[in-house]
N, C-alpha and C positions, 0 to 999 in steps of 0.2 A: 504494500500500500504506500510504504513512505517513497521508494522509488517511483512508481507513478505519477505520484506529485510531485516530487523534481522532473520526473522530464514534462509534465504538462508544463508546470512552472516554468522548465526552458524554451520551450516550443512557444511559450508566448512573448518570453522576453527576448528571442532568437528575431520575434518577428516585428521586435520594437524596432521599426526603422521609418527616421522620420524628418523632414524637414519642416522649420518653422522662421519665421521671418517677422520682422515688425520695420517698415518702411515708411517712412514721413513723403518720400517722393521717391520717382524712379530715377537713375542719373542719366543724365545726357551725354552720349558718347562724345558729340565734337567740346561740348566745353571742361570735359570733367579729365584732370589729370592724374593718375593713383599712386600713389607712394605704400606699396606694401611691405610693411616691417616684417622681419623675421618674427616667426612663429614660434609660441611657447607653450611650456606645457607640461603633465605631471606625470608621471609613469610611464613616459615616453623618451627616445635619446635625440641627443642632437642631429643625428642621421637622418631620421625619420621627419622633422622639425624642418629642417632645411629640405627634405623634398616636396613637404606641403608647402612650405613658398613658395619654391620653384615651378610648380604644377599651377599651385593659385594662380601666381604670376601670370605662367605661360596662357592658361585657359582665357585668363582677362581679356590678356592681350590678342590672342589669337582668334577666339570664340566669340570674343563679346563685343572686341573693337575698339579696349580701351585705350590710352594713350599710357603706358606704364613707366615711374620711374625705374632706371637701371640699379639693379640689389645693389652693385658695387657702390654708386653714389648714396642712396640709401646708407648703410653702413658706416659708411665714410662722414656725412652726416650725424649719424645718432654716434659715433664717437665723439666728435666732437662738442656736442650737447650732453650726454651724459656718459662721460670717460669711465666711468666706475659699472658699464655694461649692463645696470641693473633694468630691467622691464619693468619697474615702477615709475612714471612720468607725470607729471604736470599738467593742466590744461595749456600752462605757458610753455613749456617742454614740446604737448604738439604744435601749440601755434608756431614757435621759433621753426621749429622743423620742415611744417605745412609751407611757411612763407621761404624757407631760405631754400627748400630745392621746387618752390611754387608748381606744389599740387594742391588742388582742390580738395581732395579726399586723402588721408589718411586710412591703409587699413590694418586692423589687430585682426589676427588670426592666435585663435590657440586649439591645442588637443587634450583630450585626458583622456587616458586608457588604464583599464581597469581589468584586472582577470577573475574571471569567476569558473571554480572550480567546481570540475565537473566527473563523475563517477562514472559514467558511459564513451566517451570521447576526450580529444584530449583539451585542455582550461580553453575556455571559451575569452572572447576579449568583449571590451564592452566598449568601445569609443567612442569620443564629442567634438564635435570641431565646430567650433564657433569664431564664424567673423564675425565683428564689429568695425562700422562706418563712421569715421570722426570728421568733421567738416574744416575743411581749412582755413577758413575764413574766420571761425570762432572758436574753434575745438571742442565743439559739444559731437557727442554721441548722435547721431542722425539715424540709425539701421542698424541691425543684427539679424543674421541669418544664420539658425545653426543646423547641424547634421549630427542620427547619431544612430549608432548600429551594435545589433553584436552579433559575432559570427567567430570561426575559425580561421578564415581566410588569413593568408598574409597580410602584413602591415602592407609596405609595398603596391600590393594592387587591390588594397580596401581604401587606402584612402585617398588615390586620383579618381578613386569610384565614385565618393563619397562630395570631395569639389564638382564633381562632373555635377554631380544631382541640386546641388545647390545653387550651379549658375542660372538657370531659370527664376531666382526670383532674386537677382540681382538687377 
């Protein structure tokens, strides 16, 4: 009986997959400029971090038509604004940022992965990947769209799956 109910229990949370959005406006490709900061995150590595940038990035830009700032300036940017690498910022921190590589949008992306263990299969992952849209011009929060799944799949090709699914309501 009690096995039963763990797999019922997984076979629904297997089947939590979902995207959610809260959007003040939609953005405008010709005006809107993206500065996507590296991605953060908890029980996940740096490896995995940097290919959801990369992916976000690319999808932006390629899929959706955005005009994206270059990682490298990027980077080279938020050293300079906060040398000590930390991902806690300012409203002043994005605005100095948003103005000095003049993107209209700022975006926070993060992950958390979480594993939940499983007596039939092997640990199942539970992951969240949430953007958030900060506006350049004032650095308030404008949009968040997140994604979030569990599965066995690889890291690797769950989560280009997982941007893939979320550029529709960007």
């Amino acid at each position: 009986m009690k096995s039963a109910s763990i797999v019922i229990a997984t076979l629904l949370f297997i089947s939590d997959c979902s995207v959610s959005s809260r959007f003040i406006k939609e953005l405008d490709r010709r005006n809107t400029i993206i500065a996507v900061l590296p991605f953060n995150g908890t029980g996940i590595s740096k490896t995995y971090l940097d290919l959801a940038t990369d992916e976000f990035t690319r999808l932006i830009f390629i899929k959706k038509g955005f005009q994206v700032i270059d990682k490298s300036q990027v980077k080279y940017y938020l050293r300079k604004i906060k040398p000590d690498h930390s991902i806690l910022f300012s409203k002043e921190h994005y605005f100095l940022l948003a103005d000095t590589l003049q993107a209209t949008v700022i975006i926070l992306g993060s992950i958390e992965l979480f594993f939940i263990p499983s007596e039939h299969e092997e640990n199942l992952q539970h992951l969240i990947i949430t953007l958030r849209f900060i506006n350049g011009a004032n650095a308030e929060i404008f949009g968040m769209v997140y994604e979030k799944t569990t599965t066995v799949l690889p890291l690797s090709q769950i989560i280009p799956e997982l941007l893939e699914k979320m550029l529709p309501k960007i």
